[in-house]
N, C-alpha and C positions, 0 to 999 in steps of 0.2 A: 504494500500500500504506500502512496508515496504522495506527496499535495504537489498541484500541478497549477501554474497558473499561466493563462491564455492570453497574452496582449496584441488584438488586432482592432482597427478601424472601422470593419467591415465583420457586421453582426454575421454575416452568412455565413461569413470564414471560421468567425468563432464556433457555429455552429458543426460545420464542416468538421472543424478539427476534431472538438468532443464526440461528435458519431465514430470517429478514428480508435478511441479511446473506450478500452473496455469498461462497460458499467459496471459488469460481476467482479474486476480486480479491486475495488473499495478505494480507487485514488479518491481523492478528496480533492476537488475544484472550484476555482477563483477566475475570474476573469476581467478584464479591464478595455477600453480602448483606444487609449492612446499613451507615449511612450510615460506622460509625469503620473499615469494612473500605477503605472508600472512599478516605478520609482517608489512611489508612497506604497503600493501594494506588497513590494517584495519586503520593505522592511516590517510590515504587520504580520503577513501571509508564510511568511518566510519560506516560501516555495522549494522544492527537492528537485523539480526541475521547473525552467520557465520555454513556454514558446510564442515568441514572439516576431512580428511583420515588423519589417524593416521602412514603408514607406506609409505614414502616419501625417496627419494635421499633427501643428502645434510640434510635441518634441518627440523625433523621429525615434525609431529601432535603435540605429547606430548611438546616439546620444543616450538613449536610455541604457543600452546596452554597456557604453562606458560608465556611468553612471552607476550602475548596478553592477559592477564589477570592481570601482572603487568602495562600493560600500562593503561585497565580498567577492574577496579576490575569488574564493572558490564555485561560485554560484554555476551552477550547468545553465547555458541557453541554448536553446536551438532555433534557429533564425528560420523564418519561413517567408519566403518571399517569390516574386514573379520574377524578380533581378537577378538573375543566375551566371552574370557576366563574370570571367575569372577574377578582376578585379575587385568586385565585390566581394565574393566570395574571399579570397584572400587578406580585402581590409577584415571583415568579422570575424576573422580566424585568430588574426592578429590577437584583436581586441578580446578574444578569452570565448567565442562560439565555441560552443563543441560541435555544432553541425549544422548544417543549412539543406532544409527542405524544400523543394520547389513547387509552389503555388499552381492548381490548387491539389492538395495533400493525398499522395497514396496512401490507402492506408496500412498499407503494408512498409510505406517509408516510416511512415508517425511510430511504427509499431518497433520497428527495427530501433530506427535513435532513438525510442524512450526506452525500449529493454537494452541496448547498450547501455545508456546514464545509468538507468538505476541498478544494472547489472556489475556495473564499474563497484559501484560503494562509496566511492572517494569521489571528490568533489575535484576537479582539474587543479 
């Protein structure tokens, strides 16, 4: 069981993802839509992992994402976006992703990077 929180702009996406995510595993879920919901959300929620879209009103994936990785360096994110451009892909690597999904979500990708995170144990 493991608390999961979901930061995207776009309710469908949100929706999308959760259909990804097994109801009978008991994760426990949070959700947000835009990156400073994140920000506030990760420090309450204290999420085990977060998945989060990169191109947001107001303060984007990427900022949230530094953001929430100064507050823990350890935190798992997995970035979900339509931007799949290497460059992309390589800044959020950078910045402490542990994986980048491509929009909109297999769910057999969703399923893969969360049972990796929470299979790891350890936080990056």
């Amino acid at each position: 069981m493991a608390r999961i929180m979901i930061i995207d702009d776009s309710l469908v996406a949100r929706m999308s993802l959760k259909a990804c995510i097994p109801k009978d595993a008991g994760h426990e879920l949070t959700e947000g839509n835009d990156g400073s919901v994140a920000i506030e959300l990760y420090q309450s929620f204290k999420p085990d992992v977060t998945f989060m879209d990169l191109t947001m009103p107001g303060v984007d994936g990427i900022v949230a994402l530094e953001a929430i990785r100064r507050l823990d360096p350890s935190a798992r994110v997995i970035i979900l976006t339509a931007d799949i451009q290497r460059r992309t892909i390589e800044r959020v690597t950078e910045l402490g992703a542990c994986a980048v999904v491509k929009k909109p979500p297999a769910k057999e990708a969703v399923l893969a990077e969360l049972d990796k995170v929470l299979a790891d144990g350890t936080k990056p």
